[in-house]
Residue frames relative to the residue before (quaternion, step in Angstrom):
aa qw qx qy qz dx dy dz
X 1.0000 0.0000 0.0000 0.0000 0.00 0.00 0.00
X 0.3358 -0.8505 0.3590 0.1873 3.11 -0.67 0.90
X 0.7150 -0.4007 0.1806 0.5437 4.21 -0.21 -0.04
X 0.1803 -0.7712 0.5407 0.2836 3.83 -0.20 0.72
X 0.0171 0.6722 -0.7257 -0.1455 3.40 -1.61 -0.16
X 0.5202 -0.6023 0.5385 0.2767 3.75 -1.47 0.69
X 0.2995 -0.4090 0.8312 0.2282 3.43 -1.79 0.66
X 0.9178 -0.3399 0.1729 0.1100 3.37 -1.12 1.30
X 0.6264 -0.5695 0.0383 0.5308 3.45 0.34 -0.48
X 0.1234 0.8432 -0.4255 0.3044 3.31 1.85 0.78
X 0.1971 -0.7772 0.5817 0.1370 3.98 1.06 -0.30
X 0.3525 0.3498 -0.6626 0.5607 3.55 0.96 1.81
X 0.3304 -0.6485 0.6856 -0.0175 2.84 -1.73 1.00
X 0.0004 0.7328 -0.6792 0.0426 4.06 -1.23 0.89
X 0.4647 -0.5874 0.5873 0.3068 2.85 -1.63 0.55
X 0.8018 -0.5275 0.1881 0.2083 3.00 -1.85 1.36
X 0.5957 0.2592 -0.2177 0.7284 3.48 1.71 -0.82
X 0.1096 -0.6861 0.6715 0.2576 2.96 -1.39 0.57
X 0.4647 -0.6158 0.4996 0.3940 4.11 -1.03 -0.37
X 0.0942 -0.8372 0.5240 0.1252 3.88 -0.73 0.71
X 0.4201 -0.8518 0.2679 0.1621 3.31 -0.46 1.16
X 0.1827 0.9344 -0.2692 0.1451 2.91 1.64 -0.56
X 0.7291 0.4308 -0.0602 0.5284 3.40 0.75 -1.69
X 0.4802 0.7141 -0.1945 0.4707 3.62 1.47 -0.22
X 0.8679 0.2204 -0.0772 0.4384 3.02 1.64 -0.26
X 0.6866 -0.5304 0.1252 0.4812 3.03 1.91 0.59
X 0.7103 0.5967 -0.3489 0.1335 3.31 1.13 0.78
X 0.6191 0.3689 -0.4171 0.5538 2.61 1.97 0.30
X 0.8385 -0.0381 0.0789 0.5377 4.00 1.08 1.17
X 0.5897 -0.6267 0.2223 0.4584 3.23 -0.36 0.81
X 0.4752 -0.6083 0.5887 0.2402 3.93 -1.38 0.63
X 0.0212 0.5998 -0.7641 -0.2364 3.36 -1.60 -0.48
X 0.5779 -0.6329 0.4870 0.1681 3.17 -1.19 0.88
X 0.5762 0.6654 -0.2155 0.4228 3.50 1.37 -1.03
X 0.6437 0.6473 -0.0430 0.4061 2.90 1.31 -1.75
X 0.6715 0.4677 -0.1854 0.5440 3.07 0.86 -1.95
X 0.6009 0.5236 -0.3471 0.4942 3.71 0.53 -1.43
X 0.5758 0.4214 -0.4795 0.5109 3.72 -0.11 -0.36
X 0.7062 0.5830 -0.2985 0.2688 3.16 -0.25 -1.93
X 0.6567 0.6018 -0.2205 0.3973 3.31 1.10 -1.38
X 0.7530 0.4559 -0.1310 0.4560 3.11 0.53 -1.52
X 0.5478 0.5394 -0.4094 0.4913 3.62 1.12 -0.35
X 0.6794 0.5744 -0.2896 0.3530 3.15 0.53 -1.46
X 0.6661 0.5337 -0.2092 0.4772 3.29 1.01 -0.88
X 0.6432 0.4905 -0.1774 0.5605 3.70 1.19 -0.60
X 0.7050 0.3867 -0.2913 0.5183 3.20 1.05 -0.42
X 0.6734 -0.5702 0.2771 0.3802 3.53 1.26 -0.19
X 0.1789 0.7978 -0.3083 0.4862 3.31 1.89 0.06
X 0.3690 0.6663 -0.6169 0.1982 4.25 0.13 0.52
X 0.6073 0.3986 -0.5420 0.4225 3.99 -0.22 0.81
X 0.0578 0.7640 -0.6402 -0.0553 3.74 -0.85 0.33
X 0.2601 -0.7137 0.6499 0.0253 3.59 -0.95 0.44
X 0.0037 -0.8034 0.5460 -0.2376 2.70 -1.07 1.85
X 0.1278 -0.8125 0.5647 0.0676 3.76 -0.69 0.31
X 0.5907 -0.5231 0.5606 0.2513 3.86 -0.98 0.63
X 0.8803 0.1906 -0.2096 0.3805 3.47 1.05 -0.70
X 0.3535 0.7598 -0.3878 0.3839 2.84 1.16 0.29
X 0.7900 0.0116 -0.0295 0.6123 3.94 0.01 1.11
X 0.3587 -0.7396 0.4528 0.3453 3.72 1.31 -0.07
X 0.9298 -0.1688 -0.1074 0.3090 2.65 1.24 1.32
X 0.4723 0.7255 -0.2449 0.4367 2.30 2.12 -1.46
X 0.6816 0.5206 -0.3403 0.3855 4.18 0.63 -0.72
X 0.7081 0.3460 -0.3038 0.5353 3.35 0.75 -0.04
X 0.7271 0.2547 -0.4144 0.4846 3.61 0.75 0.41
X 0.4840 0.4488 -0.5491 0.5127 3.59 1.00 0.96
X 0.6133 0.4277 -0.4162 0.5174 3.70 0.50 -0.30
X 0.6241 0.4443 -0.4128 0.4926 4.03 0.49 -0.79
X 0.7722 0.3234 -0.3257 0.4394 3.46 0.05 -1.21
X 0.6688 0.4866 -0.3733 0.4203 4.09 0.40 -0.53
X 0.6956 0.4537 -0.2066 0.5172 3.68 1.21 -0.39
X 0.3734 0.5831 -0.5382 0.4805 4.01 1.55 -0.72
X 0.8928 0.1578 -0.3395 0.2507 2.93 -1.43 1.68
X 0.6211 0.4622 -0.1406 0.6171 3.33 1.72 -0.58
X 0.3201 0.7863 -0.4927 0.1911 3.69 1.55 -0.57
X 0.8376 0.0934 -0.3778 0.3833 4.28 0.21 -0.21
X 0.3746 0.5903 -0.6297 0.3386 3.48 0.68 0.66
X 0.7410 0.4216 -0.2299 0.4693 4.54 0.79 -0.53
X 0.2315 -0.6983 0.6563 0.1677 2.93 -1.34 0.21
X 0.1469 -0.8721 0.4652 0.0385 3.60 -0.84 1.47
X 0.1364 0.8119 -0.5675 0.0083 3.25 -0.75 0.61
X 0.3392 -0.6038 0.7197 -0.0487 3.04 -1.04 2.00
X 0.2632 -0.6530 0.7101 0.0055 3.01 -2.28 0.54
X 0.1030 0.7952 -0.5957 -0.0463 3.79 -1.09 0.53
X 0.8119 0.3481 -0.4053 0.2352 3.39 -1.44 0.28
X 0.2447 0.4642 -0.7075 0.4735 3.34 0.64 1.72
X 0.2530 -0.7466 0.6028 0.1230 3.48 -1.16 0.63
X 0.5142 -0.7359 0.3700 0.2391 3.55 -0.73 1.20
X 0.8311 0.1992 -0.0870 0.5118 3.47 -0.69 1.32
X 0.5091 0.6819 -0.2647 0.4537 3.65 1.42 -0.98
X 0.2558 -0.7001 0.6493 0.1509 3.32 0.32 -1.09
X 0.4498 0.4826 -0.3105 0.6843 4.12 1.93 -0.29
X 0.1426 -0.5461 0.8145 0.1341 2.34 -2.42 0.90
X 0.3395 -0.6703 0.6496 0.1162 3.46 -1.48 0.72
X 0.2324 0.6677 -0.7070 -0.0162 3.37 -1.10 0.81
X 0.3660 0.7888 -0.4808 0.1124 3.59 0.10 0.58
X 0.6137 -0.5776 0.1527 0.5162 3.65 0.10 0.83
X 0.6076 0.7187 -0.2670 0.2075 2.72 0.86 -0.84
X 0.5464 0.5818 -0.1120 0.5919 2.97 1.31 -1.89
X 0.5457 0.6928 -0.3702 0.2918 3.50 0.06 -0.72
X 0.7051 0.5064 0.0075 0.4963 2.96 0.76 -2.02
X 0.8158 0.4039 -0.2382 0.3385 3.12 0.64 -0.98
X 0.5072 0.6996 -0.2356 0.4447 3.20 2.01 -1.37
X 0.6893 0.5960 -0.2248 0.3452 3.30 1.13 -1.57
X 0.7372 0.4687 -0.1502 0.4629 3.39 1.44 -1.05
X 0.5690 0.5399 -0.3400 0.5189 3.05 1.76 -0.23
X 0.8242 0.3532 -0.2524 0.3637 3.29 0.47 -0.24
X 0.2978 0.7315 -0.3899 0.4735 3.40 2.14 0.18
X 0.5256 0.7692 -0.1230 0.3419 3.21 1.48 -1.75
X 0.6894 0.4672 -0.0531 0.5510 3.28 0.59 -1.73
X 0.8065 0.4244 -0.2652 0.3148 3.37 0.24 -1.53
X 0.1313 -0.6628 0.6027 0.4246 3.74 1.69 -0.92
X 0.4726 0.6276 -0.5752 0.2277 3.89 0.54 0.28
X 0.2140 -0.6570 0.5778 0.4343 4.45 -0.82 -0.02
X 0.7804 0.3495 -0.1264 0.5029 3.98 0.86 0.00
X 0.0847 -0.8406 0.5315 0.0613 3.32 -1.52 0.71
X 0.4235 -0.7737 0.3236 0.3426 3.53 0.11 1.63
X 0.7527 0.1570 -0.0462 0.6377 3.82 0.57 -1.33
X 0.0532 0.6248 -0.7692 -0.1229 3.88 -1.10 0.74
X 0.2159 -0.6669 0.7102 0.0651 3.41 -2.01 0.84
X 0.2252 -0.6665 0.6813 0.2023 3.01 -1.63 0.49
X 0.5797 -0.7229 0.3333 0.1737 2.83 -0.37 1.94
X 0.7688 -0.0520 0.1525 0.6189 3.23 0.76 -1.37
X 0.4243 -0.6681 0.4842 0.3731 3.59 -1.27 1.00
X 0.1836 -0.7354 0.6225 0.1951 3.63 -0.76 0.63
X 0.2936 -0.8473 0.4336 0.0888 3.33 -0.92 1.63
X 0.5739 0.5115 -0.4409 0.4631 3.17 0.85 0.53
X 0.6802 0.3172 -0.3434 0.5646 3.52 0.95 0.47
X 0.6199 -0.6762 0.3597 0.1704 3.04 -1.31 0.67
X 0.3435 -0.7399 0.3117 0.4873 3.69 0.68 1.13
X 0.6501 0.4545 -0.4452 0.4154 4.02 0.42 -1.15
X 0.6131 0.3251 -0.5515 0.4629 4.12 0.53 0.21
X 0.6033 0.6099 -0.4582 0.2325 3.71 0.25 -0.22
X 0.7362 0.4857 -0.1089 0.4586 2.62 1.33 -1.54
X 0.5679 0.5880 -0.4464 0.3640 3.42 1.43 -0.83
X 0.6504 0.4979 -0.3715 0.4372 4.10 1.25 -0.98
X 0.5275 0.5596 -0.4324 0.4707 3.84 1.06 -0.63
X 0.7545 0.4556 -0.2197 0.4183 3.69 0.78 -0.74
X 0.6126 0.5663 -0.2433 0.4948 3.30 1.37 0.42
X 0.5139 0.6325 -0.1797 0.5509 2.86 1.91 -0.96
X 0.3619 0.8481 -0.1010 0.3735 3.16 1.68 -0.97
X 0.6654 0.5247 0.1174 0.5178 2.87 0.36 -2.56
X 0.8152 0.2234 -0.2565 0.4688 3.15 -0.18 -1.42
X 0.5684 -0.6192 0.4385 0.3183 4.10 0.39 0.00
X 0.3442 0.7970 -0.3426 0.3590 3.31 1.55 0.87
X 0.6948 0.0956 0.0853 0.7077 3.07 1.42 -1.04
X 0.5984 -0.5915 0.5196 0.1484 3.08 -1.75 1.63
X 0.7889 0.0989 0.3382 0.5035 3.20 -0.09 -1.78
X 0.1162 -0.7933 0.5880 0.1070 3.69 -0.86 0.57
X 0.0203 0.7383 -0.6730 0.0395 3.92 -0.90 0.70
X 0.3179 -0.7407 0.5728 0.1489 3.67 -1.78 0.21
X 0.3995 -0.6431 0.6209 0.2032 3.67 -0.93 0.44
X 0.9525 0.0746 0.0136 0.2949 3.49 -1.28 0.53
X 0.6397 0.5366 -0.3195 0.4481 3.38 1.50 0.35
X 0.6850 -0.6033 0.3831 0.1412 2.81 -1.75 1.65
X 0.6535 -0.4262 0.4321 0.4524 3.72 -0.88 0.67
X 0.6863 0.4925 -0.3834 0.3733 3.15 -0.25 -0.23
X 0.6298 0.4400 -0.2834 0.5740 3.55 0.65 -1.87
X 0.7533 0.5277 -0.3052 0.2467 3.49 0.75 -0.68
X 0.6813 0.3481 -0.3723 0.5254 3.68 1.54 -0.33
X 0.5967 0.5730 -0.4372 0.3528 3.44 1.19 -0.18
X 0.4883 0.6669 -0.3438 0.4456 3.59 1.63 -0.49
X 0.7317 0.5863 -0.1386 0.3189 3.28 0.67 -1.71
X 0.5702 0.4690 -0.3046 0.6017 3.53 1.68 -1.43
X 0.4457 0.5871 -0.4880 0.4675 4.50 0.52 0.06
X 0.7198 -0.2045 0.3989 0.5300 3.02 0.13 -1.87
X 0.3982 -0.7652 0.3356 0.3786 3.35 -1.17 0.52
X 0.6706 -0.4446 0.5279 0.2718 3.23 -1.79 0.85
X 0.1882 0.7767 -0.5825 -0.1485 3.67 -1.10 0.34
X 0.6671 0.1046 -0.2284 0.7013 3.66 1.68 0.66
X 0.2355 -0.6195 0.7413 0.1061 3.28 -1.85 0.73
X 0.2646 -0.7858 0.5381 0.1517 4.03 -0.36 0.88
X 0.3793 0.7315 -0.5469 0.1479 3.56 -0.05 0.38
X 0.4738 -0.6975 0.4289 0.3240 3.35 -1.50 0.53
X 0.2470 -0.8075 0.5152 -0.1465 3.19 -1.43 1.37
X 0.4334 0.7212 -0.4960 0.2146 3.50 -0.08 0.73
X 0.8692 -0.1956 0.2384 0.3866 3.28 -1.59 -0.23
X 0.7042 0.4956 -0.0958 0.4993 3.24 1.08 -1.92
X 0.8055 0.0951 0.0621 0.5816 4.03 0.82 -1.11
X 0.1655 -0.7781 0.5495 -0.2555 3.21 -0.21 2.12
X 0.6944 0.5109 -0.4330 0.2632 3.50 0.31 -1.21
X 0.7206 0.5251 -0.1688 0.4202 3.48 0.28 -1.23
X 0.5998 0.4902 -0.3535 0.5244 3.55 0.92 -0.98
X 0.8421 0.4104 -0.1654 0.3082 3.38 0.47 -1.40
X 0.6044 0.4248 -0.4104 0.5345 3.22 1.51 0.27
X 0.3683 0.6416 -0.3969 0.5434 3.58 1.48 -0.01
X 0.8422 0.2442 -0.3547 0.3244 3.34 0.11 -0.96
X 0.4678 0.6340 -0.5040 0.3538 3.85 1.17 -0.50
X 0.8090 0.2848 -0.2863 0.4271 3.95 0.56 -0.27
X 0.5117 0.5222 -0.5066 0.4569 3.68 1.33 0.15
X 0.5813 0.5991 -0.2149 0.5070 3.56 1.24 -0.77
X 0.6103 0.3716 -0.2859 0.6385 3.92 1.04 -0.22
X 0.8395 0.2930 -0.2444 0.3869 3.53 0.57 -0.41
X 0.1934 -0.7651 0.4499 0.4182 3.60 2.00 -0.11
X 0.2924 0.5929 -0.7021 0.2648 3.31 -0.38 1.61
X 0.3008 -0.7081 0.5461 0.3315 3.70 -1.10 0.40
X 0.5376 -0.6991 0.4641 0.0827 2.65 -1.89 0.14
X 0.1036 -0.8103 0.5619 0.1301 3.95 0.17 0.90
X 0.3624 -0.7254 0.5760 0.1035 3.42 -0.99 0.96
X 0.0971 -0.8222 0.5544 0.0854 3.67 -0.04 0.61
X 0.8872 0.2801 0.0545 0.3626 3.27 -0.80 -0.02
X 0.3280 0.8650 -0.3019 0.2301 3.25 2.42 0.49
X 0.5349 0.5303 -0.3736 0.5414 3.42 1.76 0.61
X 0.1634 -0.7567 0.5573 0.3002 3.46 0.89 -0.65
X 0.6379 -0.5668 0.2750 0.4429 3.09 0.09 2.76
X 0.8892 -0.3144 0.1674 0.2871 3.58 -0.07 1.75
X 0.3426 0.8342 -0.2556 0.3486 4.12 1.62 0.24
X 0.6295 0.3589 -0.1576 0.6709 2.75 1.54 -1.70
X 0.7194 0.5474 -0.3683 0.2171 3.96 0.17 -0.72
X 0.5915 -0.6867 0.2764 0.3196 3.52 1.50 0.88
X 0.6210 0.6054 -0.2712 0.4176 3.65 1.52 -0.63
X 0.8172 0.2488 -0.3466 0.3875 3.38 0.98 0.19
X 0.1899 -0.9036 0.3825 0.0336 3.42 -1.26 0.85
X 0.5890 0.1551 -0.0996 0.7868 3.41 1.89 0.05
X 0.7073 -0.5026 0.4904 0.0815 2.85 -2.04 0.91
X 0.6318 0.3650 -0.3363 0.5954 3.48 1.47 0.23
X 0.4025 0.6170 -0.4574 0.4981 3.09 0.76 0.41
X 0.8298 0.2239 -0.1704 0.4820 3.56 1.08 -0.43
X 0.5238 0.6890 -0.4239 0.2669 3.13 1.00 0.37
X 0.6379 0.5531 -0.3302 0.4222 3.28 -1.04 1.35
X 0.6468 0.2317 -0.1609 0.7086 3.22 1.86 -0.86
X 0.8472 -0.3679 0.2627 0.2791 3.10 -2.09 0.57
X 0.3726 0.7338 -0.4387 0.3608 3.56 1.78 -0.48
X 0.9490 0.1103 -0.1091 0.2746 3.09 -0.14 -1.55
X 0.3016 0.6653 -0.5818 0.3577 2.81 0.38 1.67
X 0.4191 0.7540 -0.2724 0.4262 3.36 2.29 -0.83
X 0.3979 -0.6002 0.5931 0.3600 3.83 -0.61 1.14
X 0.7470 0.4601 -0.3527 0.3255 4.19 0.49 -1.08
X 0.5196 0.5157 -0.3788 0.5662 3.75 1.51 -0.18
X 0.6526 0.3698 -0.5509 0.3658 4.64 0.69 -0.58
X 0.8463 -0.4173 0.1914 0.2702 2.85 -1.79 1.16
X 0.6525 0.4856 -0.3611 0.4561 4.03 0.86 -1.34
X 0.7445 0.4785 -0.3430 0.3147 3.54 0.79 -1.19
X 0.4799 0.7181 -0.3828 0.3280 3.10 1.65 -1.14
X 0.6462 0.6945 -0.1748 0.2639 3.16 0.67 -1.73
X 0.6312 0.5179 -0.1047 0.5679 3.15 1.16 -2.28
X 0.6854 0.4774 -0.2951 0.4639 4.27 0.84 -1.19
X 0.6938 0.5138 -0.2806 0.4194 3.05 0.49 -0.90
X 0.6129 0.4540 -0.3256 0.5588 3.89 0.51 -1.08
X 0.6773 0.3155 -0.3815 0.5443 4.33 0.51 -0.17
X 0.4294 0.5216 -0.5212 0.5215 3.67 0.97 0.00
X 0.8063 0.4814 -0.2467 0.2392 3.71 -0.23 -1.01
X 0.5044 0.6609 -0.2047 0.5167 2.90 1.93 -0.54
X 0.5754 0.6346 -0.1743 0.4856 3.31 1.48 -0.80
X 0.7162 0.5247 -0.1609 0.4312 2.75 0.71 -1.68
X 0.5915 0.6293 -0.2434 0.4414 3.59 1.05 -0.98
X 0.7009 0.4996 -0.1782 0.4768 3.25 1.26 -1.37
X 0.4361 0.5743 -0.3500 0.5978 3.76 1.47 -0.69
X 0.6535 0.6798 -0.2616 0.2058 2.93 -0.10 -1.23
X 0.6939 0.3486 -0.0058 0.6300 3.03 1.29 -1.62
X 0.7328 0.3484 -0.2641 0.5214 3.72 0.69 -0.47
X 0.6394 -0.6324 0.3686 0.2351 3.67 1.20 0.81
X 0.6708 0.4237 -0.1892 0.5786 3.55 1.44 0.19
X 0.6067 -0.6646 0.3306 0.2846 3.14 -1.74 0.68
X 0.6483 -0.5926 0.2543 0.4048 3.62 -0.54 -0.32
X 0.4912 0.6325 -0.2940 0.5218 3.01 2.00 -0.28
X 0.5375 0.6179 -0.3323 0.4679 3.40 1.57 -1.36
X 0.6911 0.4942 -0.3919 0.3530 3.38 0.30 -1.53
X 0.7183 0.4001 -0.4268 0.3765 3.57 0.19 -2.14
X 0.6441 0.4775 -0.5328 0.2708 4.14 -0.02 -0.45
X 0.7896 0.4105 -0.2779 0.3616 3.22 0.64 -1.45
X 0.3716 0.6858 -0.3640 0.5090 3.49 1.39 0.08
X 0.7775 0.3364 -0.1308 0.5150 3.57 0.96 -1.31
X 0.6259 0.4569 -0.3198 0.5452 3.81 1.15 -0.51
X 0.5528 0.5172 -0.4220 0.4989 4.01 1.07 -0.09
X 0.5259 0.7393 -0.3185 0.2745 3.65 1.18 -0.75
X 0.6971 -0.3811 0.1862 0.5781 3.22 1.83 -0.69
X 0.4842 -0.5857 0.4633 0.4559 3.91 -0.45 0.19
X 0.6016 0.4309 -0.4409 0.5080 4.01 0.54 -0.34
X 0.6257 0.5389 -0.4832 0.2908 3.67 0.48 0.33
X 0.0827 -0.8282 0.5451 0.1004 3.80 -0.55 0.45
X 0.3098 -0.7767 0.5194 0.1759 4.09 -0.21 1.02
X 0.3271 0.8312 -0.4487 -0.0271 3.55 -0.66 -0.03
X 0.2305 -0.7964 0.5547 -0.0699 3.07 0.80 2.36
X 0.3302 -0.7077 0.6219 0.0581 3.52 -1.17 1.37
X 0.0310 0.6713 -0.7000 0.2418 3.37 -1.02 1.15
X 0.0389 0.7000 -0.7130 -0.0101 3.08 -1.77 0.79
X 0.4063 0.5975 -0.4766 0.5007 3.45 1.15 1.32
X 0.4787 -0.7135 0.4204 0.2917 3.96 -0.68 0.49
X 0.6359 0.5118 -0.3330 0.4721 3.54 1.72 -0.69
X 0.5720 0.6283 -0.3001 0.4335 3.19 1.21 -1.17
X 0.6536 0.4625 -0.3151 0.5094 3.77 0.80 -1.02
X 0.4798 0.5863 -0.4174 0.5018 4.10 0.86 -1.30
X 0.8127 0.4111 -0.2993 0.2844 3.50 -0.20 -1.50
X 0.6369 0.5546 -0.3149 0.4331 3.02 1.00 -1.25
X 0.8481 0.3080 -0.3055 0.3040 3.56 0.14 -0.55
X 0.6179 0.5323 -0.4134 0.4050 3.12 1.84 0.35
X 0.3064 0.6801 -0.6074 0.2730 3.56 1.30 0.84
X 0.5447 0.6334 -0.3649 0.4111 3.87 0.92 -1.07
X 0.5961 0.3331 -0.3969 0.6133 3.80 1.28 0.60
X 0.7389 0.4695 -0.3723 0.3082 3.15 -0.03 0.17
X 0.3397 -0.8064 0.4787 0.0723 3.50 0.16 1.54
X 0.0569 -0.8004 0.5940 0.0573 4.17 -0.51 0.73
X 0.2707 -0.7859 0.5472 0.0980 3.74 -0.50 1.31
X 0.5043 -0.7284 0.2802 0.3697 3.47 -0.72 0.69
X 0.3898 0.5965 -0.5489 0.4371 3.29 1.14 1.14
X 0.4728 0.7740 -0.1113 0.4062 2.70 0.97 -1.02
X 0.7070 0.2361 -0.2187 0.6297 3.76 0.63 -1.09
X 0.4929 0.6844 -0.3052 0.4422 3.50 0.88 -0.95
X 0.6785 0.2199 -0.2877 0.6392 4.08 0.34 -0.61
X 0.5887 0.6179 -0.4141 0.3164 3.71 0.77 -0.47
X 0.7574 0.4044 -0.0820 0.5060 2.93 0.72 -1.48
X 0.5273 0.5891 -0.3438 0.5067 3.69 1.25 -0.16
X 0.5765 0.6733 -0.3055 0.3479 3.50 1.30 -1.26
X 0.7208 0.3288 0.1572 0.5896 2.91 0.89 -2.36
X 0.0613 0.8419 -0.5192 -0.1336 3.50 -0.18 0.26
X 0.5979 -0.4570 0.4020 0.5216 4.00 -0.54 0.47
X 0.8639 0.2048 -0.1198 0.4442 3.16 -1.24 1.15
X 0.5712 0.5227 -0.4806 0.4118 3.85 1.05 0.13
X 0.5615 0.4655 -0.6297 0.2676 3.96 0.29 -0.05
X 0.4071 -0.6870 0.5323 0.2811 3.08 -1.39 0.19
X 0.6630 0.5405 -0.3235 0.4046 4.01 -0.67 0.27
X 0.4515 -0.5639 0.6207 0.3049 3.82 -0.33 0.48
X 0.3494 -0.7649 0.5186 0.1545 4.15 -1.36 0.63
X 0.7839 0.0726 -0.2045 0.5817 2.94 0.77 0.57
X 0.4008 -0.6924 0.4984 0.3340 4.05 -0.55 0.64
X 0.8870 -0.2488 0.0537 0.3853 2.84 -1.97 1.11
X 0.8523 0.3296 -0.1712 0.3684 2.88 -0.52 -1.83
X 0.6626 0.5193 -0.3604 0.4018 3.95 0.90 -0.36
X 0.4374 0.7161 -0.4126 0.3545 3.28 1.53 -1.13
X 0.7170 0.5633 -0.2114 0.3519 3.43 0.75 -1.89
X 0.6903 0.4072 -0.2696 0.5338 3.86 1.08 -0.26
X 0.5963 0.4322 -0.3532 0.5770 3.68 1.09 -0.10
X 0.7757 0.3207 -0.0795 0.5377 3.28 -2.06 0.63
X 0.5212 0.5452 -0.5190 0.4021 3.97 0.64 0.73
């Protein structure tokens, strides 16, 4: 069994890495279901019990590879699906309405009668977060949903969310490379004991030493990423090596390091680097061995300093749906 940590004060418990599935469904290149389905079932054997999931992810397809790879094994995991990014749309929906329906739509898919962690994928600003949250809190009630948590919202959206119902995760992306936002996120999930899911705690694969040119991403949603165009690459990539150096010495990879770098950050922190490769999952869960001394962070944090990557995380027009 691997190291638990709490989704907030929901009294569910997860292991310290969790597995995102995301990539499971064609966005960073084509999937195999076979593949993934292994991947899945390892993860689980190895000790791996939080997965991360999203309605949109594959239009769907990602929540009926997790249901159908998990049909029979359903309380040994914790699931957590997401809704109101609207496929293709470029909208998010949070209107009660949707809610309800999203929720059943994706109950649907999973063959699951329950969902351990629901998110609101995105904060939809034309509604008022305390109605979103008030239908997520019904879901609640009805024994649909475990626990309830948001993606991409600002401290605020967060205490006004929280005074609805409690919050037991805020999803936001968190790594080595993009700090600011997380870390002012966390000063108010921490005042309110909510945890924290790290998304994206590789930076879509940056930190994981395997990439080295901008064709390397071409074709997937990457290279549209300001941190994937060639200058930034350049500028990311030269603080990547610095890492690597550190690994180096601590007998680990660079992927190893950026987690255990992020799991030292605090016990309310929860990683969940997304992979649909079996080594890539192995590795990941052997950062949770690697022990960082407070020298250690110290050359780390010297390496990389807050605010050195170079490139905005997500382009324009996404920027505007994050951080609301």
């Amino acid at each position: 069994m691997l190291e638990q940590r709490q989704l907030g004060k929901s009294g569910i418990s997860v292991s310290a890495i969790g597995l995102g599935c995301m990539s499971m469904s064609g966005n960073y290149g084509k999937g195999d279901d076979a593949v993934s389905t292994a991947v899945l079932h390892r993860a689980l054997e190895r000790g791996i019990d939080f997965f991360d999931s999203a309605d949109i992810y594959g239009n769907g397809h990602n929540e009926k590879l997790v249901g159908a790879a998990f049909k029979g094994k359903r309380d040994r995991i914790v699931l957590a699906t997401k809704f109101g990014n609207l496929i293709g749309s470029g909208q998010v929906d949070g209107r009660p309405e949707y809610v309800m329906q999203a929720c059943d739509a994706s109950l649907q898919r999973l063959g699951f009668d329950h969902i351990d962690l629901y998110y609101a994928h995105r904060i939809d600003p034309n509604v008022a977060i305390e109605d979103t949250v008030g239908a997520m809190a019904k879901l609640v009630q009805q024994g649909k949903v475990k626990a309830l948590g948001l993606s991409e919202a600002h401290p605020d959206t967060i205490r006004r969310a929280h005074k609805v119902h409690p919050i037991s995760a805020i999803q936001t992306e968190y790594s080595l490379l993009y700090r600011k936002e997380a870390e002012e996120t966390l000063a108010v999930t921490r005042e309110l004991g909510i945890s924290f899911v790290a998304y994206s705690p590789l930076g879509r694969s940056m930190l994981t030493g395997a990439i080295s040119s901008a064709d390397q991403v071409k074709g997937d949603r990457r290279e549209e990423h300001p941190r994937f165009q060639p200058d930034n690459l350049k500028k990311n990539l030269e603080l990547v090596a610095k890492l690597q150096a550190i690994a180096g010495e601590k007998g680990c990879t660079v992927s190893q390091l950026a987690l255990a770098w992020l799991l030292a950050q605090g016990k309310d922190i929860i990683p969940i680097p997304g992979t649909k490769r079996m080594e890539r999952m192995e590795e990941n869960v052997g950062a949770l061995a690697v022990k960082l001394m407070p020298q250690d962070l110290a050359k780390i944090e010297a390496a990389v300093p807050r605010g050195s990557a170079a490139g905005e995380r997500y382009p324009e027009g996404a920027l505007k749906r994050v951080y609301v």
